[in-house]
BALOBA-1460 file (C-alpha; in Angstrom, 3 decimals):
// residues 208
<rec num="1" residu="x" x="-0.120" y="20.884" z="4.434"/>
<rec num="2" residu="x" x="-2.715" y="18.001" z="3.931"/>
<rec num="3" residu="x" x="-1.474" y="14.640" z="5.804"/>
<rec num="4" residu="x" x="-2.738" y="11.542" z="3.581"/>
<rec num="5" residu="x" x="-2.431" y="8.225" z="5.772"/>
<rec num="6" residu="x" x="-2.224" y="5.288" z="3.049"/>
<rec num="7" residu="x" x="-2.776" y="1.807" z="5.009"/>
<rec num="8" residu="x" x="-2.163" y="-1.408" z="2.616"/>
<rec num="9" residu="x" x="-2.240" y="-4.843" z="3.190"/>
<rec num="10" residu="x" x="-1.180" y="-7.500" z="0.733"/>
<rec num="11" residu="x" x="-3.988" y="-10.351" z="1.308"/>
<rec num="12" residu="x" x="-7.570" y="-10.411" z="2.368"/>
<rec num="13" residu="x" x="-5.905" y="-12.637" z="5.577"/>
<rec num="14" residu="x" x="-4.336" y="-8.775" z="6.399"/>
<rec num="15" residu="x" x="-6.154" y="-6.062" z="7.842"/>
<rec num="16" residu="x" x="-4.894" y="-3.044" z="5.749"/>
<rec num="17" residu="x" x="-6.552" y="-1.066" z="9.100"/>
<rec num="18" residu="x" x="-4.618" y="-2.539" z="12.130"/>
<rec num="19" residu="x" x="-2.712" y="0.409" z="11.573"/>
<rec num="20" residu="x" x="-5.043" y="3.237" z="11.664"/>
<rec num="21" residu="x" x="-4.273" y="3.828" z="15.363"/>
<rec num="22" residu="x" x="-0.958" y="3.948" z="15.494"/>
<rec num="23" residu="x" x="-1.176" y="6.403" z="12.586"/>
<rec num="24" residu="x" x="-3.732" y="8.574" z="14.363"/>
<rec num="25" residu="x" x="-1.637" y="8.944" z="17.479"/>
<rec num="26" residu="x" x="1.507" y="9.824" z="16.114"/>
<rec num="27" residu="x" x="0.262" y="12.815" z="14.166"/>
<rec num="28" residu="x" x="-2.117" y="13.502" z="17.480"/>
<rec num="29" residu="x" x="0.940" y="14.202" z="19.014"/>
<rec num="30" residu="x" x="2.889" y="16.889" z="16.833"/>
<rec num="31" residu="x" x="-0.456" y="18.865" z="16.733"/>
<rec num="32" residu="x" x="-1.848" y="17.438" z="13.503"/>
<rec num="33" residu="x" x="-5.224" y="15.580" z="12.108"/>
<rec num="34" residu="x" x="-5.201" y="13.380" z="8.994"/>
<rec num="35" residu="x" x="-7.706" y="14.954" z="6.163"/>
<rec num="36" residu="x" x="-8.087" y="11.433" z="4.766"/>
<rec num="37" residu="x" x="-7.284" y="7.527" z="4.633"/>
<rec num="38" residu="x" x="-6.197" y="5.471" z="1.584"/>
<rec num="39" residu="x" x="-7.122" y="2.020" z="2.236"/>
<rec num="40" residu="x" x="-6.673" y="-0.975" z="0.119"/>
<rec num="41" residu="x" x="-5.507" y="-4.848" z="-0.271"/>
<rec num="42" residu="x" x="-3.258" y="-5.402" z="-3.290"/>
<rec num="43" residu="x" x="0.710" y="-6.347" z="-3.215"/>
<rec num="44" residu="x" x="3.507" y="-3.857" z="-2.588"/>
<rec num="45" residu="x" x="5.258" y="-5.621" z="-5.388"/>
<rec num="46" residu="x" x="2.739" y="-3.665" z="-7.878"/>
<rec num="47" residu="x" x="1.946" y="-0.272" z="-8.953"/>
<rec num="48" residu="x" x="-1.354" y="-1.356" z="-9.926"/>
<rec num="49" residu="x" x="-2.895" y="0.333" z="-7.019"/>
<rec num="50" residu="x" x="-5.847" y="2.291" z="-7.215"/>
<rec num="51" residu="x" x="-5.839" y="4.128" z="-3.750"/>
<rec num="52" residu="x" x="-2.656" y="4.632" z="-3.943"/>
<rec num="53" residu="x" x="-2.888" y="6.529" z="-7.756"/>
<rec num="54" residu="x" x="-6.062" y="8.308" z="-6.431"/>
<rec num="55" residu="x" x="-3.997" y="9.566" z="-3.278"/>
<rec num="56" residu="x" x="-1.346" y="10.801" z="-5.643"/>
<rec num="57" residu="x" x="-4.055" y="12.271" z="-8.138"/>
<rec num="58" residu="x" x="-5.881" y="14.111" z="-5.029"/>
<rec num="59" residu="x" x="-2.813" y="15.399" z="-3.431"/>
<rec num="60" residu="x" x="-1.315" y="19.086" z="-3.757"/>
<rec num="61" residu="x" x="2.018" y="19.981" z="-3.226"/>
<rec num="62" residu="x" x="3.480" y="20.442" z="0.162"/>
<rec num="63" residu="x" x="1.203" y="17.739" z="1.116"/>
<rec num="64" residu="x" x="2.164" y="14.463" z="2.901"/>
<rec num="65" residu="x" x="2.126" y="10.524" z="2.734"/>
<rec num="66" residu="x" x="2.003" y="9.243" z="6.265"/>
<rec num="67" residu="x" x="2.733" y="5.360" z="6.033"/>
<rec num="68" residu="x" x="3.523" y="2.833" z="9.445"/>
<rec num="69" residu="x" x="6.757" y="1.210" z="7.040"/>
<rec num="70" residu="x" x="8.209" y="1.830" z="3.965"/>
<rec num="71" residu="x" x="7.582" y="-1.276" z="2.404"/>
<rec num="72" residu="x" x="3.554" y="-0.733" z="2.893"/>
<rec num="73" residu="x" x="4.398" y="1.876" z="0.139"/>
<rec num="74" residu="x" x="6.719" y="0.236" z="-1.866"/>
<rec num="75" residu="x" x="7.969" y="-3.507" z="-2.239"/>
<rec num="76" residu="x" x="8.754" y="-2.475" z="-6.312"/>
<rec num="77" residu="x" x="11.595" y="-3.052" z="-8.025"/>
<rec num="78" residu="x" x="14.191" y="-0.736" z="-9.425"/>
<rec num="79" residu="x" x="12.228" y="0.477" z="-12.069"/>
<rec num="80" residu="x" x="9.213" y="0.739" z="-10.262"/>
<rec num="81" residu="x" x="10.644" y="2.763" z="-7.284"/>
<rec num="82" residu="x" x="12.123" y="4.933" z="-9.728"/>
<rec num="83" residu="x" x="8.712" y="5.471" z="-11.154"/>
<rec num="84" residu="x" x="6.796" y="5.883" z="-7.376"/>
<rec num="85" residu="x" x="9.357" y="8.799" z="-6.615"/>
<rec num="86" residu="x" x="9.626" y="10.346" z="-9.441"/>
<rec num="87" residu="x" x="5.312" y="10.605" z="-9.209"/>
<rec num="88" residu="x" x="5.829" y="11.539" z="-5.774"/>
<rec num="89" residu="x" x="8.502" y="14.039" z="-6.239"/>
<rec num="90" residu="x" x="6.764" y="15.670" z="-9.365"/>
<rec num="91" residu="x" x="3.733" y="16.469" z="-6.983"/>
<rec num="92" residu="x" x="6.377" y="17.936" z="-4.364"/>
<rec num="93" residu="x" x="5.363" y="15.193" z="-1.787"/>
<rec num="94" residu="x" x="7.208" y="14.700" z="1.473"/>
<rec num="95" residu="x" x="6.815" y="10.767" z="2.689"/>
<rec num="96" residu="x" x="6.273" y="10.300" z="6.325"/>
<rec num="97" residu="x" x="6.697" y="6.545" z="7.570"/>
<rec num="98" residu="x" x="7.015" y="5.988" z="11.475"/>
<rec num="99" residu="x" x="9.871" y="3.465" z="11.244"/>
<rec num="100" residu="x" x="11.796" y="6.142" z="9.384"/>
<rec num="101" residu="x" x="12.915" y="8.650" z="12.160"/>
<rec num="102" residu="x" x="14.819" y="10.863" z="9.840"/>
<rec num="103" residu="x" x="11.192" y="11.863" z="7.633"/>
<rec num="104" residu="x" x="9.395" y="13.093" z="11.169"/>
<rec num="105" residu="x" x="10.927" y="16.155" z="10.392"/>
<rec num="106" residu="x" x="8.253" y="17.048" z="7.931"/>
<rec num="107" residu="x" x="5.929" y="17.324" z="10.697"/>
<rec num="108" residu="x" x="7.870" y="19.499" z="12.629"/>
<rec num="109" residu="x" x="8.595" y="23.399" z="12.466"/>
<rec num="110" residu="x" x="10.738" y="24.180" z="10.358"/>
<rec num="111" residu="x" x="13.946" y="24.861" z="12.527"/>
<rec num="112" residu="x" x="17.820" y="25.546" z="11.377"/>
<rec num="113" residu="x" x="18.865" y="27.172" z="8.106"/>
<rec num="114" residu="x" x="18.830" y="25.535" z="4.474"/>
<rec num="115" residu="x" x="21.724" y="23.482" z="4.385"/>
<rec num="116" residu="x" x="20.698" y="21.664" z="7.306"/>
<rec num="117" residu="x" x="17.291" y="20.932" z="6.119"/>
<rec num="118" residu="x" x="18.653" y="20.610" z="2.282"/>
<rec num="119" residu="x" x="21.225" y="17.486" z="4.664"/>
<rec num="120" residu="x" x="17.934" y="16.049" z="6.164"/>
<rec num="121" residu="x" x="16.361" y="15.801" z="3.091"/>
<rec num="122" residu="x" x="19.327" y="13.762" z="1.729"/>
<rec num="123" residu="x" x="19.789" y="11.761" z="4.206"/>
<rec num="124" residu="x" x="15.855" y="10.979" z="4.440"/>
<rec num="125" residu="x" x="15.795" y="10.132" z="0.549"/>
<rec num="126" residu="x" x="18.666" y="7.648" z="0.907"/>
<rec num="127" residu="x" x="17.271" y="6.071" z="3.804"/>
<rec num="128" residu="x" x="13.853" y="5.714" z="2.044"/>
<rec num="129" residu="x" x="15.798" y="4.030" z="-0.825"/>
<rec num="130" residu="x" x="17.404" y="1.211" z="1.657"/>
<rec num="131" residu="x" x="14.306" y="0.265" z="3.421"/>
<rec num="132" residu="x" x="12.687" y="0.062" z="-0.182"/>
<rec num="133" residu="x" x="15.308" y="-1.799" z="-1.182"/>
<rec num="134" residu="x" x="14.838" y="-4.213" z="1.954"/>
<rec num="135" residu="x" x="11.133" y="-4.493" z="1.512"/>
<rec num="136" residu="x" x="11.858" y="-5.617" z="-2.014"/>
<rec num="137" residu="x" x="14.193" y="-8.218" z="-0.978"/>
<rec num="138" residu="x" x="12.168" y="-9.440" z="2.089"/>
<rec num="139" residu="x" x="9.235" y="-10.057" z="-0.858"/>
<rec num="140" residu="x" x="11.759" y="-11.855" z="-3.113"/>
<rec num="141" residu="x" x="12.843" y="-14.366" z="-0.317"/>
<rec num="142" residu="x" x="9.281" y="-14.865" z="1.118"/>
<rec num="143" residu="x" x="8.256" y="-15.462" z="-2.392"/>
<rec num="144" residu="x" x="11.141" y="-18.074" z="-3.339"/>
<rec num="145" residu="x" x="10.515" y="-19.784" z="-0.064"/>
<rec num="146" residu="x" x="6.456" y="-20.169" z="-1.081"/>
<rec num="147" residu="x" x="8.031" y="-21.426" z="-4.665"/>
<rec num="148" residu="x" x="10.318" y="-23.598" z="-2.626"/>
<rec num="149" residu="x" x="7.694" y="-24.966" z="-0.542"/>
<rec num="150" residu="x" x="5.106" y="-25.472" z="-3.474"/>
<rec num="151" residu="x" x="7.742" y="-27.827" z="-5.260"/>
<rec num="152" residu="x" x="8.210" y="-29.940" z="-2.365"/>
<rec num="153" residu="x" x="4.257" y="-30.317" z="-2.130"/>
<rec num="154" residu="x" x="4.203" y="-31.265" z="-5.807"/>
<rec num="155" residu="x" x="7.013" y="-33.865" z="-4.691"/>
<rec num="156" residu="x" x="4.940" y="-35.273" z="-1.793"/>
<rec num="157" residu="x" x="1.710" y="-35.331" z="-3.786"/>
<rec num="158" residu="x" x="0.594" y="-32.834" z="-1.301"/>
<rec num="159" residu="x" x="-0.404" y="-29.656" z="-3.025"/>
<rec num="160" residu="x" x="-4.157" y="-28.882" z="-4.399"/>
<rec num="161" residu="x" x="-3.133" y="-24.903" z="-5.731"/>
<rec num="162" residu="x" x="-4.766" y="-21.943" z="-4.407"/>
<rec num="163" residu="x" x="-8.480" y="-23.045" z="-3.225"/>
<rec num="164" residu="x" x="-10.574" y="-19.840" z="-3.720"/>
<rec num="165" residu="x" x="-12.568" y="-17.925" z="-0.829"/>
<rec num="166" residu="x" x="-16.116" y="-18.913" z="-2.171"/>
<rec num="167" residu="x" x="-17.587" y="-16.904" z="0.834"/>
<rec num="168" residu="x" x="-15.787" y="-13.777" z="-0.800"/>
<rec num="169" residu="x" x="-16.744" y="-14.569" z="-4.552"/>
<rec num="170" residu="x" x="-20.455" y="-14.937" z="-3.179"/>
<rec num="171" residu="x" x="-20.248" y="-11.445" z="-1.064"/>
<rec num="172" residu="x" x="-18.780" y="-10.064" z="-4.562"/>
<rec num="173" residu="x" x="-21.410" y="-11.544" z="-6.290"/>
<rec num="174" residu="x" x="-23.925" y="-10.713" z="-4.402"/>
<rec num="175" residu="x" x="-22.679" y="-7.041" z="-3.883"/>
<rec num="176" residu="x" x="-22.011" y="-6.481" z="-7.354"/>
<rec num="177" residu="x" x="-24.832" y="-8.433" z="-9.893"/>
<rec num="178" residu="x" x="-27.585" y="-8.887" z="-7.317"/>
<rec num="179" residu="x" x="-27.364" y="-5.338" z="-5.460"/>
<rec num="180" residu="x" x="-25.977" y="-3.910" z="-8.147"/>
<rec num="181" residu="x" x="-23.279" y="-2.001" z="-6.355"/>
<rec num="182" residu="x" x="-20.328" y="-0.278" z="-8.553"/>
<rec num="183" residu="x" x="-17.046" y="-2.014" z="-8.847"/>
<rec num="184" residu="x" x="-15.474" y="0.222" z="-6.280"/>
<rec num="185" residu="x" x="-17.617" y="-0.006" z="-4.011"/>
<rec num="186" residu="x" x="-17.875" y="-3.489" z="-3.713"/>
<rec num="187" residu="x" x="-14.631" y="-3.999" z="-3.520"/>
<rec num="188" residu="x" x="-14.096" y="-1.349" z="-0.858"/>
<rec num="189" residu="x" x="-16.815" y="-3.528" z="1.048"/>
<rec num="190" residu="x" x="-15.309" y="-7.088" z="0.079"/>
<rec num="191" residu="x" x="-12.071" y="-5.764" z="1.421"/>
<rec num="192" residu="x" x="-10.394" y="-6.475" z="-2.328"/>
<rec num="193" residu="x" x="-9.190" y="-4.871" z="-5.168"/>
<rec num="194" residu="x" x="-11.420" y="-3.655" z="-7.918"/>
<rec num="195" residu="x" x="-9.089" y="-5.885" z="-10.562"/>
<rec num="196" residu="x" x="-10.795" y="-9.053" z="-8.110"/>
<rec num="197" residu="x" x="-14.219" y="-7.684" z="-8.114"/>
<rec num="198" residu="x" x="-14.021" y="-7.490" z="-12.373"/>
<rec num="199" residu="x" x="-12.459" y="-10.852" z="-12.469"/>
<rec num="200" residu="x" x="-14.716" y="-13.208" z="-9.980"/>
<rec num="201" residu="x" x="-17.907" y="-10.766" z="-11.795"/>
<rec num="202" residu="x" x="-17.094" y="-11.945" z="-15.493"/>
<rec num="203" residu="x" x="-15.944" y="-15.655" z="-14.333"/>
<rec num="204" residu="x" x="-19.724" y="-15.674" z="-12.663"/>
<rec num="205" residu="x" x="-20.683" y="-14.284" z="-16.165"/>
<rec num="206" residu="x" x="-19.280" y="-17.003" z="-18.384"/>
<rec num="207" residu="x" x="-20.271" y="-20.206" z="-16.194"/>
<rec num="208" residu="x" x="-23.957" y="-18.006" z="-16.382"/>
């Protein structure tokens, strides 16, 4: 079994890597190593995740998604939850998150006889679902309070919109067009997603 440790982080103002530690001492301890980390900064809310696809695209079965919560996997919706597992379960993945006690097992010999590990499994897959289903609505109110608060700037004359991060767009820019780096890469670099690196690339393009 291969562990895959997949660290996301919703904004550039999050480090997707305050995490690694934690990560690397809790498989430390129950003998293990992780073969490889899946790093990136785009919403839980979307399945438009590269690192994530290329994590599920690289892994075998019997192999493992070590995460530090559920919702750094997941803050979909019905539909796309249903979609996550049913990739994950179609390449016989077990998910590992340490605020999920009940999916440690996977790490752990393999005691007790089938129905007692056929139980765990149950009982791990239905806690997965609630803390997904938390995540999801922990997004939803964060988001309606933002919406909330956005109005009442409108209201007071006091909002300006989203002001863009012209020292990333210029480390893009310069990454990208003057060094001539690939989209990946840059945006591995520029701590973004490659979706961010295309779109700042062609705006710079058209006001060319």
């Amino acid at each position: 079994m291969y562990i895959f440790a997949y660290l996301r982080a919703s904004t550039l103002e999050q480090d997707a890597g305050r995490a690694k530690k934690r990560l690397e001492q809790f498989v430390q301890d129950r003998g293990h190593r992780i073969a490889s980390w899946y790093v990136e900064n785009v919403s839980g809310a979307s399945l438009q995740r590269p690192e994530l696809m290329r994590l599920l695209e690289n892994a075998a079965p019997g192999d493992a998604i070590l995460i530090e919560q559920v919702d750094r996997l997941s803050r979909l919706d019905d539909a796309g939850w249903a979609k996550l597992k049913t990739m994950i379960s179609e390449k016989h993945l077990s998910v590992i998150s340490l605020d999920l006690p009940t999916s440690h097992v996977a790490l752990d010999k393999q005691t007790g006889d089938d129905f007692t590990a056929a139980m765990l499994r149950a009982i791990n897959g239905m806690m997965l679902d609630m803390l997904a289903a938390i995540a999801r609505k922990d997004y939803q109110d964060r988001r309606r309070r933002q919406d909330e608060g956005i109005q009442k700037a409108k209201m007071e004359g006091k909002f300006r919109g989203r002001q863009a991060d012209t020292a990333m767009h210029a480390d893009v820019i310069k990454l990208r067009i003057q060094k001539g780096l690939s989209i990946r890469e840059t945006a591995r670099l520029c701590g973004v997603s490659p979706r961010t690196v295309i779109r700042i690339t062609k705006s710079h393009a058209d006001i060319s």
